[in-house]
N, C-alpha and C positions, 0 to 999 in steps of 0.2 A: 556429536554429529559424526556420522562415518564419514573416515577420513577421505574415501575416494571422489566424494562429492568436490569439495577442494574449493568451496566456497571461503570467500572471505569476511569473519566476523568483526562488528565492533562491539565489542562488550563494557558494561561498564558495570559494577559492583556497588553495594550499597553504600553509602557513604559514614553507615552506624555499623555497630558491632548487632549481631541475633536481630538483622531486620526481617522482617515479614514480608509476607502478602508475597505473588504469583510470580514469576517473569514474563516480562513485557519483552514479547517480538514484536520488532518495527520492522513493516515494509515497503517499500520503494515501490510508486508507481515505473511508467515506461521513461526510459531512457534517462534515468535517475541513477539514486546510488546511496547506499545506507550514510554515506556523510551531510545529505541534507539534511539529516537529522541530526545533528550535531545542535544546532540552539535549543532544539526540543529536550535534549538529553542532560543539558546543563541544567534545567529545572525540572528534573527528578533523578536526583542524585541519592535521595531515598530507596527508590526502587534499583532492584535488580533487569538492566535492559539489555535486549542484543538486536542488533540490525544487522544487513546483510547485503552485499552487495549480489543481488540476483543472479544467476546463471547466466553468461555473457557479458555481462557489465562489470566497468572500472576493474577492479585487483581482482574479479573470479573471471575474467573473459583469459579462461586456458584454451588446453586442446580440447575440452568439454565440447560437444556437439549442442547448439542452442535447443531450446526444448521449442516444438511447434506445436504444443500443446497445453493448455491449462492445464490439463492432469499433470506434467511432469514438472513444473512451477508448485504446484502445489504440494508434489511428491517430498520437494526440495526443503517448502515451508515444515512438513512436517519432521524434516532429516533434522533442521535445525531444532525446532523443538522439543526434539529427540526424546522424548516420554516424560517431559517435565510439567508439571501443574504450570499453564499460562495464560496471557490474556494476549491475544494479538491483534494487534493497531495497523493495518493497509491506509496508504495514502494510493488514490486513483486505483490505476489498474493492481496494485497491492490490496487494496481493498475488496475488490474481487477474487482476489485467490486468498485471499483470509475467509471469505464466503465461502467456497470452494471446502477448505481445509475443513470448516466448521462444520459442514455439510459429509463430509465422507460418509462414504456404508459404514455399517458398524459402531457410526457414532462419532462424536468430537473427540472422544476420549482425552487428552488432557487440555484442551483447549477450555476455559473455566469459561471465559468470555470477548466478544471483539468489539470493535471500534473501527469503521467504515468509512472513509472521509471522500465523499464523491467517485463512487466505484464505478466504470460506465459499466453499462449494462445493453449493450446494442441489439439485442434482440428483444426489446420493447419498440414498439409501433413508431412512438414517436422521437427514437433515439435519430438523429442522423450526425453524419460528418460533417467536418468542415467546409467539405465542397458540397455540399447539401444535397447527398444520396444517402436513403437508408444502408445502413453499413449492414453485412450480410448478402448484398448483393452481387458482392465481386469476395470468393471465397477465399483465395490469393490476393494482393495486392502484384500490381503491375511488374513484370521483371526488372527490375531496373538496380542502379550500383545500391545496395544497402547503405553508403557514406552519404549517400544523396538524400535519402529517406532521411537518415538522422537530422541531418543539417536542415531542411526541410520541417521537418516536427520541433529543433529546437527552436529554428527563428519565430516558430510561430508560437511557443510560447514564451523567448523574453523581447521577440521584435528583431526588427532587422537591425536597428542601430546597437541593439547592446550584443548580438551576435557579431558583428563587425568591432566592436571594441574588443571583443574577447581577444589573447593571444593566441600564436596559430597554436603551440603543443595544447592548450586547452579544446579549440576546435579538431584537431586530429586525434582526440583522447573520443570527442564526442564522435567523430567521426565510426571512433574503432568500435563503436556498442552501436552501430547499424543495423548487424547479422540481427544480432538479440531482437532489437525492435523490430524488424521488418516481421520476424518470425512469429512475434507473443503480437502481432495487430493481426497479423492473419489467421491465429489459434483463437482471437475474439470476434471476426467478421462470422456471424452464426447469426440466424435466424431464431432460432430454437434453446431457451436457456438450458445450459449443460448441468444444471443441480436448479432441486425444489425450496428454492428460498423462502417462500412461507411453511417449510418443513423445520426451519432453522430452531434449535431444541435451546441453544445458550441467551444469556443475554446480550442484547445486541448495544449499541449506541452507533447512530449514524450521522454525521456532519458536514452540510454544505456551507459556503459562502453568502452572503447576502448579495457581491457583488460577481458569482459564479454566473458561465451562460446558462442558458436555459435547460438546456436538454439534462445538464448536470443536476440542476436544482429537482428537473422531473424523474429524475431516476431516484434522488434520495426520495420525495417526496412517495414515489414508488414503494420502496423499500419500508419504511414507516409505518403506509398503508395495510403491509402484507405479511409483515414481521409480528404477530402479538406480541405488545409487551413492548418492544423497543423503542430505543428514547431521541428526540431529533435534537441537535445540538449547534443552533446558528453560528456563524462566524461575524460578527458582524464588523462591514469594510472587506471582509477576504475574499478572496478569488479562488480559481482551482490551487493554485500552490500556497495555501495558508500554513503548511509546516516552516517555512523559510520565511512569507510574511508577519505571522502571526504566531510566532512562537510558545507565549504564555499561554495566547486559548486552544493551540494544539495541545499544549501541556495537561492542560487543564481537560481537554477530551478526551485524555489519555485517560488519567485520575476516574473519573467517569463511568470508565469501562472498569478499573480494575475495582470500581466500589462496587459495581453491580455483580461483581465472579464472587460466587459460594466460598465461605470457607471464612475460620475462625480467622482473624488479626488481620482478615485480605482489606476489610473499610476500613480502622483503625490507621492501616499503614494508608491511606490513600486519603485522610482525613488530616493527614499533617502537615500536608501541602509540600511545599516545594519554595525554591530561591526564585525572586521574579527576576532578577538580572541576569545577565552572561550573554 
């Protein structure tokens, strides 16, 4: 990856000597951080993976200017895969710009195949937000402190009481990847999809929750409908954050995606499974 980007990797390596099959990019939905993946990554210690802490967030939030754009998210995704045969796995808004990526003019080019794990997609009819307005409506989100935004989107996804258990350096860490989110939610309030998803040329695999809201369950369901070929992958019991809940079936959707990428030894390797513990 060119070095100016100044992203932060976690890498991890095969755990055999001449292993096979693609490398696996892991991406981080909003206000996340390529360490959620850490129990996912313990159970494929087979594969070659790298995750990444987005532009803005945890150990890459430098002087870097936040990207107010899918295209420069996805610019980023590609820097990392930096012309290597892969298969790349998005959780949430990760998921969308693994769309994105697969999607460029010119072709996927090494991208073999992806795995989508409840990508929103708000420029369907019946996406809305939390506060129950089609999102796209307000093309900015309101001016306000970006620490506020964060703190605000985390409590709402692990609750008031487990936000107030956190310590404070943990809430001032989430605090400080504000800029990032306020930015990449206002680069997705669009009306109008920014790439032709039923144009999508790789294999896809795409996975929601059994116990996901709605609007997420319709957007896979979406997806499925308009992707030929692509495969739907239940969680069942899981919610939007099944990489952290549900560790082995995220594993296992991983596995998924890289049996379905072209290419000699890539199912063999994805066929030997993985450690269920860690």
């Amino acid at each position: 990856m060119p070095p100016d980007h100044r992203l932060a990797l976690t890498e991890h390596l095969p755990d055999h000597p001449g292993g096979t099959g693609p490398l696996v990019v892991l991406v981080h939905g909003s206000l996340d951080r390529a360490g959620s993946f850490a129990r996912v990554t313990r159970r494929l210690t087979d594969l070659h993976t790298v995750a990444y802490d987005r532009r803005g967030y945890h150990r890459s939030r430098t002087d870097l200017p936040v990207h107010d754009s899918l295209t420069g998210h996805i610019d980023d995704l590609l820097d990392v895969i930096d012309g290597r045969p892969s298969v790349v796995v998005g959780h949430s808004y990760g998921g969308t710009l693994a769309l994105g990526a697969a999607l460029r003019p010119g072709g996927p080019g090494p991208i073999l195949a992806l795995a989508a794990y409840e990508p929103p997609l708000p420029w369907l009819g019946d996406w809305a937000t939390r506060g129950g307005t089609r999102a796209g409506r307000s093309p900015r989100p309101v001016d306000e402190d970006p620490a506020e935004v964060a703190e605000r989107f985390f409590r709402r996804m692990v609750g008031d009481t487990a936000w107030e258990r956190l310590p404070e350096p943990t809430k001032e860490a989430r605090r400080a990847d504000g800029a990032a989110l306020a930015a990449e939610l206002a680069a997705i309030r669009i009306d109008r999809a920014p790439f032709d998803i039923p144009a999508l040329a790789v294999p896809a695999v795409f996975g929601r929750g059994t116990a996901s809201l709605p609007h997420h369950r319709k957007a896979v369901s979406w997806l499925v409908g308009h992707v030929p070929g692509s495969e739907l992958v239940e969680f069942e019991g899981a919610g939007h954050g099944a990489h952290l809940t549900h560790p082995d079936a995220f594993a296992n959707f991983v596995r998924a995606a890289v049996a379905r990428a072209p290419g000699d030894g890539i199912r063999s390797t994805a066929a030997r499974g993985g450690p269920e513990g860690g």
